[in-house]
C-alpha positions in Angstrom: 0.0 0.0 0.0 3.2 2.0 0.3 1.4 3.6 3.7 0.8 2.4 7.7 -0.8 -0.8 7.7 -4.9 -0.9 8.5 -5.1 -4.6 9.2 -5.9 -5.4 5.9 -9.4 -4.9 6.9 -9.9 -7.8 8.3 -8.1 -7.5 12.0 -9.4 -4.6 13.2 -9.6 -6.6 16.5 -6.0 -6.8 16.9 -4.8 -3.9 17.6 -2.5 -2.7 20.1 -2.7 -0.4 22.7 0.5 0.4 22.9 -0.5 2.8 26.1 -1.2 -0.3 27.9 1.2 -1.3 30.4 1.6 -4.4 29.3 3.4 -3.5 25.9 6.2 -1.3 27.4 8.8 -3.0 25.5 6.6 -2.7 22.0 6.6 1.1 22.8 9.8 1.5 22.9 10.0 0.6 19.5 7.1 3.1 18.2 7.5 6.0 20.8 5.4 8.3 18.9 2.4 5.9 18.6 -0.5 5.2 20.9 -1.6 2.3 19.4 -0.3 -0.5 16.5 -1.9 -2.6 14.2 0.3 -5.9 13.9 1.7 -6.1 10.2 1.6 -9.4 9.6 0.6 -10.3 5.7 1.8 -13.6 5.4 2.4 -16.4 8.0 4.8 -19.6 7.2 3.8 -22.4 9.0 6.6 -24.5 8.8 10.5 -23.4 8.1 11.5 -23.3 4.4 7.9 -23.7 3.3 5.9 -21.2 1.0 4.2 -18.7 3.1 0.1 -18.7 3.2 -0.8 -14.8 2.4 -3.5 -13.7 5.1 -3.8 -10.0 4.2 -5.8 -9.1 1.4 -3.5 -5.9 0.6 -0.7 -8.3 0.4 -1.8 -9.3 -2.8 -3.7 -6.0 -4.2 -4.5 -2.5 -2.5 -6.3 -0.6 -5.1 -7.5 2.9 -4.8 -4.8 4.1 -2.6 -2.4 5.4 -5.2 -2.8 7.4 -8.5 -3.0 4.4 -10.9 -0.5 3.8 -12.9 2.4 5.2 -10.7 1.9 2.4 -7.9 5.2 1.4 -6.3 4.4 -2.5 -5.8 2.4 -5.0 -7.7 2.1 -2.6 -10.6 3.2 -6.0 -12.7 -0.8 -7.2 -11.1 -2.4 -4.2 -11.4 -1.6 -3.4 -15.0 -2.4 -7.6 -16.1 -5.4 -7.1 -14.1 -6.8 -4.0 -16.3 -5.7 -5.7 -19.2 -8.0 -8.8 -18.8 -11.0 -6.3 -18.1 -11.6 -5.7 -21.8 -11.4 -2.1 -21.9 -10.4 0.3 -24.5 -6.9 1.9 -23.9 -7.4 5.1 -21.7 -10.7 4.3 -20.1 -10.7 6.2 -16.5 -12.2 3.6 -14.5 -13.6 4.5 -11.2 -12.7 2.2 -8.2 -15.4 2.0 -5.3 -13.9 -0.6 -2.7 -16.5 -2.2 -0.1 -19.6 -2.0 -1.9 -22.4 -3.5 -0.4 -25.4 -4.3 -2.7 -28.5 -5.2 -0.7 -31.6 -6.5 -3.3 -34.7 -8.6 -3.5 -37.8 -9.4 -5.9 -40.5 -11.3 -5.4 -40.9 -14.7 -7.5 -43.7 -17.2 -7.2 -44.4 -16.2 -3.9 -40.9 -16.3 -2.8 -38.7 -13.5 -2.2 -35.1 -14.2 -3.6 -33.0 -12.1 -2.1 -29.0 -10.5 -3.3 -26.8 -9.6 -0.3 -23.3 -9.3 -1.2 -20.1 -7.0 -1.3 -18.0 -6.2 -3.4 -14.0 -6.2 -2.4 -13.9 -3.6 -5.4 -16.1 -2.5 -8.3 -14.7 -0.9 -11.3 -16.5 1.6 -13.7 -15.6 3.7 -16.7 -15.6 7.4 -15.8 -17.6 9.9 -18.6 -18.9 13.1 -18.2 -22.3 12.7 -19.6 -25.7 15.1 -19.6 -28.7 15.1 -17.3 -30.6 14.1 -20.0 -28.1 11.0 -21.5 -28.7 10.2 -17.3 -32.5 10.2 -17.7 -32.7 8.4 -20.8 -30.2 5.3 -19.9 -32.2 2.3 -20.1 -32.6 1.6 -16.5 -31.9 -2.1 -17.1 -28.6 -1.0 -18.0 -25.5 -2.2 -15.3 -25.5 0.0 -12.4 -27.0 3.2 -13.2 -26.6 4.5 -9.4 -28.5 7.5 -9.7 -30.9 7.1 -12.1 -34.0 6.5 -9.7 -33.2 8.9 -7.4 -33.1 11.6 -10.1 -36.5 10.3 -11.9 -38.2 10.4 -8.8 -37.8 14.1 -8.1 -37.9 17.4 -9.9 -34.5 17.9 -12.0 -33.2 20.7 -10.0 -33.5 18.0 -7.0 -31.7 15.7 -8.6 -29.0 17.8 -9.8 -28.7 18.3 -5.9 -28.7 15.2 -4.6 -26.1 14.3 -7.0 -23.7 17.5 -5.8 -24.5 16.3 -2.4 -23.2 13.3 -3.0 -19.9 14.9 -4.5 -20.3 14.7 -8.4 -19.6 18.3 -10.1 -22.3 19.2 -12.4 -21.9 22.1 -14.7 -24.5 24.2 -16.9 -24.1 23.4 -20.8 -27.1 24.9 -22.5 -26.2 22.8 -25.5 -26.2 19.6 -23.2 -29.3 17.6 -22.9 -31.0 18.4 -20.0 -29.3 21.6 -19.6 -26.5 20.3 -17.3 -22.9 18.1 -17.4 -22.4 15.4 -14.5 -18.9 14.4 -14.7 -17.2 11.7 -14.0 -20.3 9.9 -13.3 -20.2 5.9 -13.3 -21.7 4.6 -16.7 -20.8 1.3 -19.0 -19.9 -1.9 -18.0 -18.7 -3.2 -14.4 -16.1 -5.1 -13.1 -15.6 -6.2 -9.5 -12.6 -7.7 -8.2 -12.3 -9.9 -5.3 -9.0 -10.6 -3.1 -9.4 -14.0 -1.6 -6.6 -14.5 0.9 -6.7 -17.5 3.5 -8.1 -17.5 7.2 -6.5 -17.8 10.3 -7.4 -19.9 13.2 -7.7 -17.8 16.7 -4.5 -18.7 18.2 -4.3 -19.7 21.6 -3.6 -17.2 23.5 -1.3 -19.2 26.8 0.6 -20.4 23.6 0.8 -16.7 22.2 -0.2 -18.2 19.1 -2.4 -15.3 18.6 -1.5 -12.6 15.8 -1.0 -9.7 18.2 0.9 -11.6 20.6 3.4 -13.2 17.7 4.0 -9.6 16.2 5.0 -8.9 19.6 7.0 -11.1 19.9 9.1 -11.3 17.0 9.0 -7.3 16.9 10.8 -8.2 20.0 13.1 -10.6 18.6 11.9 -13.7 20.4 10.7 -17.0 19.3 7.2 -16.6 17.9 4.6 -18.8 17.2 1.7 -18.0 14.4 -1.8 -18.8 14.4 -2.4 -22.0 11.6 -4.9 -21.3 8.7 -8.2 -22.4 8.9 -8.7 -24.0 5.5 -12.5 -25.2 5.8 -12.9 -21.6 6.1 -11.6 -20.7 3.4 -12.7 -23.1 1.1 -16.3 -22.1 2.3 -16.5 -18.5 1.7 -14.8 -19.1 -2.1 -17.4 -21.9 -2.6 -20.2 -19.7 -1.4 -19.1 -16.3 -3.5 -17.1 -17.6 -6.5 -20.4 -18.4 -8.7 -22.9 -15.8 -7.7 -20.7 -13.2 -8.1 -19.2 -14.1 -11.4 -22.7 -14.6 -12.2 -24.0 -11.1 -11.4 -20.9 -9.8 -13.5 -22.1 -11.9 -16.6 -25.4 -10.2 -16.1 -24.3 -7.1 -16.0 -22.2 -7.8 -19.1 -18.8 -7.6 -16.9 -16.3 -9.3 -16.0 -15.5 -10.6 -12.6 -11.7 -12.2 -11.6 -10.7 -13.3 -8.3 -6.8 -12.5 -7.0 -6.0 -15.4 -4.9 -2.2 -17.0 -3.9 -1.2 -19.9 -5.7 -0.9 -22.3 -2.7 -4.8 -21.4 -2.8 -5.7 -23.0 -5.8 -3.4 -25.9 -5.2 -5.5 -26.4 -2.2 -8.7 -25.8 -4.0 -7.3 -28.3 -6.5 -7.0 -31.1 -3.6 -10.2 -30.4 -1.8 -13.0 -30.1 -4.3 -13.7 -32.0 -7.8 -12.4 -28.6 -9.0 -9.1 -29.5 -11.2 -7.6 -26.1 -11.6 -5.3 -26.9 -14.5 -8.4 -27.7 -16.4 -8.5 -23.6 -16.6 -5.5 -22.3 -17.6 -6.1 -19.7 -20.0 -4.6 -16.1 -21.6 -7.8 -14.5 -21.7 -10.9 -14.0 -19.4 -13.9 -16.2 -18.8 -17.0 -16.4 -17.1 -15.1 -17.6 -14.1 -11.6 -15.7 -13.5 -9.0 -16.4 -10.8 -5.7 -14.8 -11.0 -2.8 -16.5 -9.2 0.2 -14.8 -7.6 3.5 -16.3 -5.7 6.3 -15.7 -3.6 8.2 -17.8 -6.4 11.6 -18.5 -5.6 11.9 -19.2 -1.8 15.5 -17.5 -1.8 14.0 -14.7 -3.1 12.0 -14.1 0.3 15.3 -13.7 2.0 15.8 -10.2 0.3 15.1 -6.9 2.2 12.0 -4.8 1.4 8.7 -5.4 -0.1 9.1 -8.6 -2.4 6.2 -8.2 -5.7 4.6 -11.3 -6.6 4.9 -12.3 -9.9 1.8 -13.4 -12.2 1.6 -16.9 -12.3 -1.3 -18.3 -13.8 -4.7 -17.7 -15.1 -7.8 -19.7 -14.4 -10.7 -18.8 -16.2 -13.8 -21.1 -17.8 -17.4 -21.9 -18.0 -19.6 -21.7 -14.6 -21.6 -24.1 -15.6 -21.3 -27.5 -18.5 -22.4 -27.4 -21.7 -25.6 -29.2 -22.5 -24.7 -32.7 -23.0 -26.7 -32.3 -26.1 -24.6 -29.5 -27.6 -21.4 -30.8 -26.9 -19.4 -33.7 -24.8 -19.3 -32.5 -21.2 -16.5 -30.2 -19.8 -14.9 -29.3 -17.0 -16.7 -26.0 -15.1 -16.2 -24.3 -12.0 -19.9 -25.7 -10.6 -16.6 -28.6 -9.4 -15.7 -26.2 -6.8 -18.9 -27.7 -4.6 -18.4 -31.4 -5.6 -16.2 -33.8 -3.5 -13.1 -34.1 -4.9 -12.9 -38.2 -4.2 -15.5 -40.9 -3.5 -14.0 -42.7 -1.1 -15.1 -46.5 -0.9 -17.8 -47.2 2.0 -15.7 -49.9 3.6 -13.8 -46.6 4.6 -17.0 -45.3 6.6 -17.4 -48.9 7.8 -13.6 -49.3 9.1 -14.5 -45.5 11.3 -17.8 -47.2 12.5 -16.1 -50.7 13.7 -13.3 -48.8 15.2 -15.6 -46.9 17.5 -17.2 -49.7 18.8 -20.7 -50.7 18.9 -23.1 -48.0 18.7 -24.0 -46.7 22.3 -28.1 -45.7 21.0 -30.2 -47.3 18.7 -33.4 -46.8 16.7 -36.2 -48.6 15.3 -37.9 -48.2 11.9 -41.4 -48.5 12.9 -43.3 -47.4 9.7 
């Protein structure tokens, strides 16, 4: 981020106060502080082993710098726009965070969206009230469109400046007015999936604060472990809907993950990642970044991470009457191994007889 570390929004909880009497020693070493947030973005779990990245600005921190002049990862950020599809000096808008709340009734049901956004992209034109008020409103993310409709035009033109946008007269404009730099055209939304980590235990000082201590410190330390399930859960859960809502809104989605990730991905689910290797985006997009070289994480300073691979496909198979079936990402929530049921017998025997019992009656 090339600034003070935030926790990587995620570990807000950890923070030190370094006011405390307890943490003495640590504020020593930042005497002008009051409190710390432990800058820990990667934890190796065992010596000489690639490290598991567990801070989502490890791997990307967009809308922190001017683009373009980025001091780190500017070899991701600029593949990253590249895969997007846009034309070459599009000013694309970055909104990080974005929470879309949405529901409709269907057959009685309500289906319900509630989702956020790690980042959404969106080209930046300066367009009239009037090319506003004319947009189909089906088209992707036209943010202000009902607001504006719903109220007299001088309202509108209000709300809009009170929500920051500069809007200038232009009696040849449509409408009468220029809103510029307003969000219009196709989306994309990026999503940083880093891995989980377990609690700690805190008489072990396994927990983050207490290791950042204690290797700030220079004694031995001892990290959390990564909670895997965890993290296979949330991908599972997010990686097709929101793919899917991009699609819809005729953009793209891509994931940035770590490349330890997808090998675990790989060896979890019926997901076989090398299925997807690809130059070009899909309907499903996962971009996958490494320490490399483990020598190379001996060197002083920030160490970029080199694009590796990307993994982009289908959501779903073709129609088995189109065309022979394909791999899709729908594997990511199939097992990745039937194992034999003498297995689940061999658990069952080896607990002993059952302690309760049931009967079928009917």
């Amino acid at each position: 981020m090339n600034d003070v570390c935030d926790g990587g929004g995620n570990r807000y909880a950890t923070t030190i106060n370094l006011d405390n009497p307890l943490f003495q020693e640590l504020k020593q070493k930042f005497p002008s502080k009051s409190e710390l947030v432990p800058g820990v973005c990667s934890l190796e779990l065992v010596p000489g082993q690639m490290p598991w990245i567990v801070c989502p600005r490890r791997l990307l921190a967009l809308g922190r710098e001017q683009m373009g002049v980025r001091r780190y990862q500017a070899q991701l950020e600029k593949y990253l726009l590249s895969l997007l599809g846009y034309p070459p000096g599009t000013r694309l808008g970055i909104w990080r965070e974005v929470k879309l709340q949405y529901s409709e009734a269907e057959g009685g049901t309500v289906k319900k969206f509630d989702y956020t956004f790690d980042y959404v992209l969106m080209p930046l034109k300066n367009v009239s009230i009037g090319e506003i008020l004319e947009a189909d409103e089906t088209a992707p993310v036209q943010l202000s469109l009902k607001t504006i409709t719903s109220s007299p035009l001088s309202k509108g033109i209000q709300q809009l400046q009170k929500r920051g946008f500069r809007v200038t007269s232009d009696p040849i404009a449509a409408g009468g007015y220029i809103v510029h730099d307003y969000p219009i055209g196709q989306p994309s939304i990026i999503e940083i999936m880093t891995s989980s980590t377990s609690g700690g235990d805190k008489k072990k000082r396994s927990q983050i604060a207490q290791a950042f201590e204690d290797a700030m410190l220079g004694r031995p330390h001892l990290a959390p472990g990564i909670n895997y399930r965890q993290v296979w859960a949330r991908m599972a859960s997010q990686l097709l809907v929101k793919s899917e809502v991009a699609m819809g809104w005729a953009g793209v989605a891509i994931w940035v993950v770590q490349d330890v990730l997808v090998d675990y991905i790989s060896q979890s689910t019926g997901l076989n990642m090398r299925d997807f290797i690809s130059d070009q985006a899909g309907e499903v997009n996962m971009l996958s970044f490494s320490y490399g070289d483990p020598l190379a994480r001996s060197a002083t300073g920030v160490i970029d991470l080199p694009v590796v691979e990307l993994f982009a496909g289908p959501i779903a198979p073709v129609p088995i009457e189109q065309a022979e079936k394909k791999s899709s990402f729908i594997d990511i929530v199939r097992l990745p191994v039937q194992p034999p049921i003498r297995e689940l017998m061999r658990l069952l025997v080896n607990h002993g007889p059952a302690k309760y019992q049931v009967v079928v009656l009917s």
